[in-house]
C-alpha positions as CSV (number, residue, x, y, z in Angstrom):
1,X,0.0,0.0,0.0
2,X,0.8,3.4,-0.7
3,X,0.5,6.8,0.8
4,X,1.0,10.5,-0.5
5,X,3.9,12.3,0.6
6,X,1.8,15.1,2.5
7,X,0.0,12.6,4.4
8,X,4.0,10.9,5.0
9,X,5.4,14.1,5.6
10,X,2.9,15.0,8.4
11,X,3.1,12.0,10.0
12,X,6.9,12.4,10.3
13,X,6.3,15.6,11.9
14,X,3.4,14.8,14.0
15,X,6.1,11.9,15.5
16,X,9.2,13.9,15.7
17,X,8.1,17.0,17.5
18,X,7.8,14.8,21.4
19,X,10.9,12.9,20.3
20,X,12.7,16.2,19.3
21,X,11.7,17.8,22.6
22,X,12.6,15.0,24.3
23,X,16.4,15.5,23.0
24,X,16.5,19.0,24.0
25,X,15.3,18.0,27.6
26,X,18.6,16.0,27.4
27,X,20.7,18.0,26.3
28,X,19.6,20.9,28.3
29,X,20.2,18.5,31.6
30,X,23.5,17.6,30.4
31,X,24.3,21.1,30.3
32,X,23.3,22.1,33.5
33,X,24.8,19.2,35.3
34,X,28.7,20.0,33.6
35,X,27.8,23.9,34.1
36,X,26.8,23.0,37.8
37,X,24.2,25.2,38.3
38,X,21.3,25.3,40.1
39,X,17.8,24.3,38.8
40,X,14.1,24.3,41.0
41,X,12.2,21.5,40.9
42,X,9.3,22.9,38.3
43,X,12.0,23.4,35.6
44,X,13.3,20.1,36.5
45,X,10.0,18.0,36.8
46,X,8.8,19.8,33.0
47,X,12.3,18.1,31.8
48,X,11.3,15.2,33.2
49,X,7.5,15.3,32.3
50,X,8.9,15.7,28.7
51,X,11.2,13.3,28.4
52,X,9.2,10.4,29.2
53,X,6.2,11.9,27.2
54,X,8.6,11.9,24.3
55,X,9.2,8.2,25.2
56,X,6.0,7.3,25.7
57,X,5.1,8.7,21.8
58,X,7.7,6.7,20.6
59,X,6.5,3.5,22.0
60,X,3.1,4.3,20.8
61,X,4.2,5.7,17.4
62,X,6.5,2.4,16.9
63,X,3.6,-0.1,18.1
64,X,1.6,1.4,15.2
65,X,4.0,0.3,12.8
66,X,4.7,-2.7,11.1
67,X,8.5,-3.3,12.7
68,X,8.9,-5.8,15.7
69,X,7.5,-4.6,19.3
70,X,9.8,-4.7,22.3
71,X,10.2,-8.0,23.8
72,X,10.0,-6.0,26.8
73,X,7.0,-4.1,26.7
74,X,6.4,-0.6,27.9
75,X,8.8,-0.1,30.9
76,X,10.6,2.5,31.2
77,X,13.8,0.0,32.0
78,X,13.5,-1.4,28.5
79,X,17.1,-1.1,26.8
80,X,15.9,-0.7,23.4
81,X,14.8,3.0,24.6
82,X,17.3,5.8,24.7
83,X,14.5,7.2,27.5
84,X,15.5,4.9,30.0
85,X,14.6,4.3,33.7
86,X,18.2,5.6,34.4
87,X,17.6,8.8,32.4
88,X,14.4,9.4,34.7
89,X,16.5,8.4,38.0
90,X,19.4,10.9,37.1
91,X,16.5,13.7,36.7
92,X,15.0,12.7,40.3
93,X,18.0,12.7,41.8
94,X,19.2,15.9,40.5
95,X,16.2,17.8,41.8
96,X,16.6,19.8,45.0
97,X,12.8,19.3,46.2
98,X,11.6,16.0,47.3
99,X,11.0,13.9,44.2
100,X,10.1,9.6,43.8
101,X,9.2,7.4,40.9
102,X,6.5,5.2,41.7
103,X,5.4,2.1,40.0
104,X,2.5,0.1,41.0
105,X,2.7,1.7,44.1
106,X,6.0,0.8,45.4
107,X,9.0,3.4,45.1
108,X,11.6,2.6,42.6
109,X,13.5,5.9,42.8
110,X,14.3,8.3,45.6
111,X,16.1,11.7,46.0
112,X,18.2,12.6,48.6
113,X,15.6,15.0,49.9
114,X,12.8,12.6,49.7
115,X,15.1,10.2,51.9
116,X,15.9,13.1,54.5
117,X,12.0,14.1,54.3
118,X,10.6,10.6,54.4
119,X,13.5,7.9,55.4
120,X,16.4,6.3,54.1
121,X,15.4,3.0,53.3
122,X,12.1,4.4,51.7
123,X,13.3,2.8,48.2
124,X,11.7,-0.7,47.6
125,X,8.9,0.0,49.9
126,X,5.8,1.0,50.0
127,X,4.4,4.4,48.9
128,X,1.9,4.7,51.5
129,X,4.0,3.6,54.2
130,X,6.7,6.5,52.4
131,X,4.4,9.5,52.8
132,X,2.0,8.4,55.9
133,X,-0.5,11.3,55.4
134,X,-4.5,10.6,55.2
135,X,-4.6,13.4,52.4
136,X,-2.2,12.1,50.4
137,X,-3.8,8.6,49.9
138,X,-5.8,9.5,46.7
139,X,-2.5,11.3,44.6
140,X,-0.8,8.1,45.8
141,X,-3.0,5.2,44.7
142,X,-6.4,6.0,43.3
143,X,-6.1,6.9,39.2
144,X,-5.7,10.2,38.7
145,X,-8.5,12.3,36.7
146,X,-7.0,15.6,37.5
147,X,-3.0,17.0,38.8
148,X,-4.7,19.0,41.5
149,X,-2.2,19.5,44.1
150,X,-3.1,18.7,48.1
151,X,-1.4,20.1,51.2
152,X,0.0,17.9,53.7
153,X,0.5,19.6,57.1
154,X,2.3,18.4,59.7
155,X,4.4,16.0,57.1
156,X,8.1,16.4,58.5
157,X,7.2,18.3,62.0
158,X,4.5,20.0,63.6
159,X,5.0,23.2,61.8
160,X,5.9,21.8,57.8
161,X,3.5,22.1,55.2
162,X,4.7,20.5,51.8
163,X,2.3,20.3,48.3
164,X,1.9,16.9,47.0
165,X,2.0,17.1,43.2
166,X,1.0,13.5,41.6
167,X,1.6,13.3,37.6
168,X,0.8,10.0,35.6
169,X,3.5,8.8,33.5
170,X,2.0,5.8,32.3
171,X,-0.9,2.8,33.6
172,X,2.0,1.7,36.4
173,X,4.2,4.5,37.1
174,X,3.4,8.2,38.4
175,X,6.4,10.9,39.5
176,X,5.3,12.1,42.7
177,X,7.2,15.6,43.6
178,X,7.0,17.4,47.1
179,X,7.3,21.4,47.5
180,X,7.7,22.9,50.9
181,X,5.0,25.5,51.5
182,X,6.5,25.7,55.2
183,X,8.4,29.7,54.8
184,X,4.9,30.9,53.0
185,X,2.4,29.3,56.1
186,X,4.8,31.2,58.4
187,X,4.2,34.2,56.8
188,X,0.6,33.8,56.3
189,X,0.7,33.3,59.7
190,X,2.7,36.0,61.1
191,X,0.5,38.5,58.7
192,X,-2.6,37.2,60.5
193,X,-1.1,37.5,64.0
194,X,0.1,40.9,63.2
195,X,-3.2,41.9,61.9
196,X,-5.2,40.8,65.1
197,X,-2.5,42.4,67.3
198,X,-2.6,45.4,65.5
199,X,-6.5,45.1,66.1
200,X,-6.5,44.3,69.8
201,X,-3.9,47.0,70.3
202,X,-6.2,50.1,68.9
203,X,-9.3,48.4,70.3
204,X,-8.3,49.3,73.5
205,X,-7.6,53.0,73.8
206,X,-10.6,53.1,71.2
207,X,-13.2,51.8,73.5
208,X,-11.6,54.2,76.6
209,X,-11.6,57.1,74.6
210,X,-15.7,56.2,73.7
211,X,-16.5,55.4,77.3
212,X,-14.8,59.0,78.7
213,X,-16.6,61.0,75.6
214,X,-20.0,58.7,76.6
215,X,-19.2,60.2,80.1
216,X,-18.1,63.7,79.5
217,X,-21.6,64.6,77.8
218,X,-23.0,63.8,81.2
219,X,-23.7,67.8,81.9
220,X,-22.9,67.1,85.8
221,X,-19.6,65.5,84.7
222,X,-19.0,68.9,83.0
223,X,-19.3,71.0,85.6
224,X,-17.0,69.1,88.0
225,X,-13.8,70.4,86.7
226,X,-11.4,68.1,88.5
227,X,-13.3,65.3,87.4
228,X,-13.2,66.6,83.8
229,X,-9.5,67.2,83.9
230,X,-9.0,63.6,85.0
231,X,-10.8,61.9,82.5
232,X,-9.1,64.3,79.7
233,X,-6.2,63.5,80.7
234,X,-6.6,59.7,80.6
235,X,-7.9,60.3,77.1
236,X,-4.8,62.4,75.8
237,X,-2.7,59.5,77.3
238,X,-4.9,57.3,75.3
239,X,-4.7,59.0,71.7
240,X,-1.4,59.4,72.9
241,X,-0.7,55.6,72.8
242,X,-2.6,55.0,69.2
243,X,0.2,57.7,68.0
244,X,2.8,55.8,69.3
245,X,1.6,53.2,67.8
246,X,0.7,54.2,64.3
247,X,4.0,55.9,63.9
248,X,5.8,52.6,65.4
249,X,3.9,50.6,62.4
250,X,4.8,53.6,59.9
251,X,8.3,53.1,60.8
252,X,8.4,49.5,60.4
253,X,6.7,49.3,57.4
254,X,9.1,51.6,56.1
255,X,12.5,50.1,56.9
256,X,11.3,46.5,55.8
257,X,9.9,48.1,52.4
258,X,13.9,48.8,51.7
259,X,15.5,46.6,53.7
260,X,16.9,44.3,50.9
261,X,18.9,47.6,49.4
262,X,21.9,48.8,51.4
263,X,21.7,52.6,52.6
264,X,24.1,54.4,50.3
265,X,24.9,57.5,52.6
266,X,28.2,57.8,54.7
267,X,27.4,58.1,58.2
268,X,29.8,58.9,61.4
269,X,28.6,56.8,64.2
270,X,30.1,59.0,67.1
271,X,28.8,61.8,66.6
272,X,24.9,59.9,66.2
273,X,25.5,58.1,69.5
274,X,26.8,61.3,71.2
275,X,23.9,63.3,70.3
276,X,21.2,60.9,71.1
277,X,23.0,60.6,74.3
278,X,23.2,64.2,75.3
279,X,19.4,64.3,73.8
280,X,18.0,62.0,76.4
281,X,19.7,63.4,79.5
282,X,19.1,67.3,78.4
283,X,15.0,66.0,78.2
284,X,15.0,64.4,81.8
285,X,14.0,61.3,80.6
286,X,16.7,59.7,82.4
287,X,15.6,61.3,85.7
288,X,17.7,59.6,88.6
289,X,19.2,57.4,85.8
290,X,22.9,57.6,85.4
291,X,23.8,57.6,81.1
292,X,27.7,57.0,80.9
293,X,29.3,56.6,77.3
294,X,32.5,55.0,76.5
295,X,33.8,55.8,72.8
296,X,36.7,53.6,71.6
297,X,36.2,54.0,67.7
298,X,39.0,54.2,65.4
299,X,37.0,53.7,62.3
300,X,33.1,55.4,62.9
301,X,32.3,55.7,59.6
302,X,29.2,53.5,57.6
303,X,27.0,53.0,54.5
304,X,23.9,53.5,56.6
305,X,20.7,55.6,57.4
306,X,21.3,58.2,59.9
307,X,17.3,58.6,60.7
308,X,17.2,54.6,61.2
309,X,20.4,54.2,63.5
310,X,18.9,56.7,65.4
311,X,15.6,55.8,65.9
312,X,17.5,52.3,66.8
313,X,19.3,54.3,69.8
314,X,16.1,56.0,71.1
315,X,14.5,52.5,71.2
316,X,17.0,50.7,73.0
317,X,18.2,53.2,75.3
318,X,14.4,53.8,75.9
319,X,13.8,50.5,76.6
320,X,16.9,50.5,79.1
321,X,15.4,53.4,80.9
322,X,11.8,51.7,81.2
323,X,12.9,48.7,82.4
324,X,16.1,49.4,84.6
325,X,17.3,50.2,87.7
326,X,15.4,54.1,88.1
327,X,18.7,55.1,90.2
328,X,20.9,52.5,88.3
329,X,23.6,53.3,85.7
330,X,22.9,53.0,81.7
331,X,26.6,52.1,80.2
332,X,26.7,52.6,76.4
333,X,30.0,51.7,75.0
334,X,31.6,52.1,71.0
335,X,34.4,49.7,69.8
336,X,35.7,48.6,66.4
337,X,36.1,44.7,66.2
338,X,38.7,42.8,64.2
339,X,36.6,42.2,61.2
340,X,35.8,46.0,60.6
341,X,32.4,46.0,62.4
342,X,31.4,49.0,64.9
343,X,30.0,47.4,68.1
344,X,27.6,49.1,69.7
345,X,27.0,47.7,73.5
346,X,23.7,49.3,75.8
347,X,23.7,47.6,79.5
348,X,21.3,48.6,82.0
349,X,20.8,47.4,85.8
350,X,17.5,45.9,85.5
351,X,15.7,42.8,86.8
352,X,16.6,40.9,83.9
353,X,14.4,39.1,81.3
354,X,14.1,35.2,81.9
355,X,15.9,33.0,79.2
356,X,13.2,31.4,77.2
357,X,11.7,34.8,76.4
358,X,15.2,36.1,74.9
359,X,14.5,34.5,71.1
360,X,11.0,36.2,71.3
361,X,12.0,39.8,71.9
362,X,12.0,41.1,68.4
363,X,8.8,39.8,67.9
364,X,6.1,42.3,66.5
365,X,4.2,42.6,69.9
366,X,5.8,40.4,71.9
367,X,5.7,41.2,75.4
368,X,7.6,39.4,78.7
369,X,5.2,41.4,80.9
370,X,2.5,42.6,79.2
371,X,0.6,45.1,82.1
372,X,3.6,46.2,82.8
373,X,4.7,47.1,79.0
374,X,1.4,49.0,78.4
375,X,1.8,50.8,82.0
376,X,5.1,52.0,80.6
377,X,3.4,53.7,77.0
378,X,5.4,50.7,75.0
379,X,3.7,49.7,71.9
380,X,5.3,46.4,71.5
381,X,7.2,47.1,68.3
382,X,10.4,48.4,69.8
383,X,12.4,45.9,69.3
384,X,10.8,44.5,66.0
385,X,11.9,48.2,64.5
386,X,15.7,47.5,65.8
387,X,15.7,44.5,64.6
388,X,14.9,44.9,61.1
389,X,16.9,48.2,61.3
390,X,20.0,46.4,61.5
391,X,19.1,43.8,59.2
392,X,18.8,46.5,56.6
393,X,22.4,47.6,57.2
394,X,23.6,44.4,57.7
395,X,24.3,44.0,60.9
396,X,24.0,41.4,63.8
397,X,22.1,41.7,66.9
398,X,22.7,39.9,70.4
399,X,20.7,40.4,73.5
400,X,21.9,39.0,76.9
401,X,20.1,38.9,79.8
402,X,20.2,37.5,84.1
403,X,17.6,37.8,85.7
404,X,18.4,40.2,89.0
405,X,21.6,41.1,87.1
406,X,20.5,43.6,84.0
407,X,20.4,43.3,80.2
408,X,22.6,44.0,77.3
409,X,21.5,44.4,73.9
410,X,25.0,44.8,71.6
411,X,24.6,45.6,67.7
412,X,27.1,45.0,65.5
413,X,27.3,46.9,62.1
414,X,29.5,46.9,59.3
415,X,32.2,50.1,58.7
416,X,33.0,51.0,55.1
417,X,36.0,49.6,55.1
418,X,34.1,45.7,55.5
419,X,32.9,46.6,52.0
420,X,35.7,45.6,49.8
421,X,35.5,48.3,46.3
């Protein structure tokens, strides 16, 4: 029988274009394993996904024609296949997210971040027994009418959440791929925690600023003049602390809007410290406090913000004089390290903050003792500013504290000469 060279030369096409593919999926692996550079797992899986679809045309273009079928079959191990199981296993392996080949539900290939996720002796054994998770039973074993991805919490630790992605190769086999939603549930979370704080935090002075106005158009309440200077002034402290508190939130959402550029400005840290210094004591904030400062900088100068690193001296020196000795000594000390960092130490002589609460302290709100915070006008985001303050020029942050003994919050920062030009 015969057939016209269009309908030939389509057919030729029509079969060439997934094998064709399938070579540049090769290739293109070949290139970034000698190149050694680093791929994700979607790019990764799509090579993969390609590969064996341009295998899997092959087979079913070549069972269509009249030469001999594979005494093998339709495995992916056949040898007569240059898409082999071993060109599947080198992609899996190479992947950086958790990746498996499955066949007939038992795992026939493993990466080394499915074996740190799941186990290493996972290979050989059962799927379900691999990924022991009551939402991932249907992507595992039931046939799959759709590549809808489901979440598995808790997979890994109380805290992980991965996405099970499930895609059919053929009858047998399906590549099963893991991606680690874990960084964006934090976030989610944090953004919903920081929303209700922010929430409980102006619901507050809100409702005593309703209940005092409620009361104040009480015309004997008017007339009582001590009475209505009382609760005035309870409201001005009030609106007071929803300033501080909008401008604290301004501020932070600020710095962390341009915290992933470095400051370009050259600014001389002595002279900052020194006038933030001589600032607090000339206002009588420090009262019966005692501010001493000990400068020991050769090298002052810094690609930095000078608004920021002041701002970052008013809140830690504030916090110092809230929460320390009221006759005790504040001891603020400059130095240059060996690795061309300025380091910045503030001590007070307070009661000291218990251990466990140390890791928590730059938390947005976080509070050791919350009456007492409030009671003292803070808004909770001190500390969250400072941090993210020195994260934007680079810096490192300590805080030590004993209980009975004081704390110590030191800030490290990189001079211009750490820069290399």
């Amino acid at each position: 029988m015969t057939f016209p060279q269009s309908r030939l030369r389509k057919d030729c096409v029509i079969k060439f274009i997934p094998v064709y593919l399938s070579g540049l999926s090769i290739l293109a692996l070949f290139i970034i394993a000698v190149s050694h550079v680093s791929v994700g797992w979607p790019i990764l899986s799509l090579m993969l996904i390609v590969i064996l679809w341009g295998w899997w045309f092959k087979n079913i273009s070549e069972a269509s024609t009249p030469f001999p079928e594979s005494k093998s079959g339709n495995s992916l191990t056949d040898p007569a296949y240059p898409f082999s199981q071993a060109t599947a296993a080198d992609i899996i392996i190479a992947m950086d997210e958790p990746a498996l080949l499955v066949n007939q539900g038992q795992v026939e290939v493993a990466n080394r971040a499915a074996e740190n996720l799941l186990g290493m002796h996972i290979e050989g054994g059962d799927i379900r027994m691999a990924i022991r998770h009551p939402a991932a039973i249907r992507l595992l074993t039931e046939p799959l009418d759709n590549m809808t991805p489901v979440l598995l919490a808790g997979l890994g630790g109380v805290n992980r959440r991965w996405e099970l992605y499930a895609y059919p190769l053929n009858e047998e086999q399906r590549l099963i791929l893991l991606r680690d939603q874990s960084t964006a549930h934090l976030t989610e979370q944090v953004r919903i925690d920081f929303v209700a704080n922010t929430s409980h935090e102006l619901r507050t002075p809100l409702a005593t600023l309703s209940g005092f106005i409620e009361t104040l158009e009480d015309d004997d309440v008017i007339k009582e003049r001590d009475t209505r200077h009382h609760f005035l002034s309870i409201m001005a402290r009030e609106a007071k602390r929803m300033q501080n508190l909008v401008d604290d939130l301004m501020s932070l959402s600020r710095i962390e809007a341009g915290k992933f550029s470095l400051p370009h400005d050259i600014v001389h840290m002595s002279p900052v410290v020194e006038e933030v210094v001589s600032n607090i004591q000339a206002s009588g904030q420090a009262k019966a406090t005692q501010i001493t400062l000990e400068n020991h900088l050769s090298s002052d100068s810094l690609q930095g913000d000078r608004a920021e690193l002041t701002q970052l001296l008013y809140n830690i020196i504030g916090n110092a004089l809230k929460y320390g000795r009221k006759d005790g000594i504040i001891k603020v000390a400059l130095d240059n390290t060996d690795d061309h960092r300025i380091k910045l130490a503030i001590a007070d002589e307070g009661d000291g903050i218990p251990y466990h609460h140390i890791p928590r302290l730059t938390e947005r709100f976080y509070r050791v003792d919350n009456s007492r915070s409030r009671a003292l006008g803070g808004t909770g985001l001190g500390l969250a500013i400072v941090k993210q303050i020195v994260e934007h020029h680079r810096g490192e942050l300590l805080i030590d504290s004993l209980p009975g003994k004081g704390t110590t919050v030191t800030v490290f920062l990189p001079t211009t000469d750490f820069f290399p030009e």
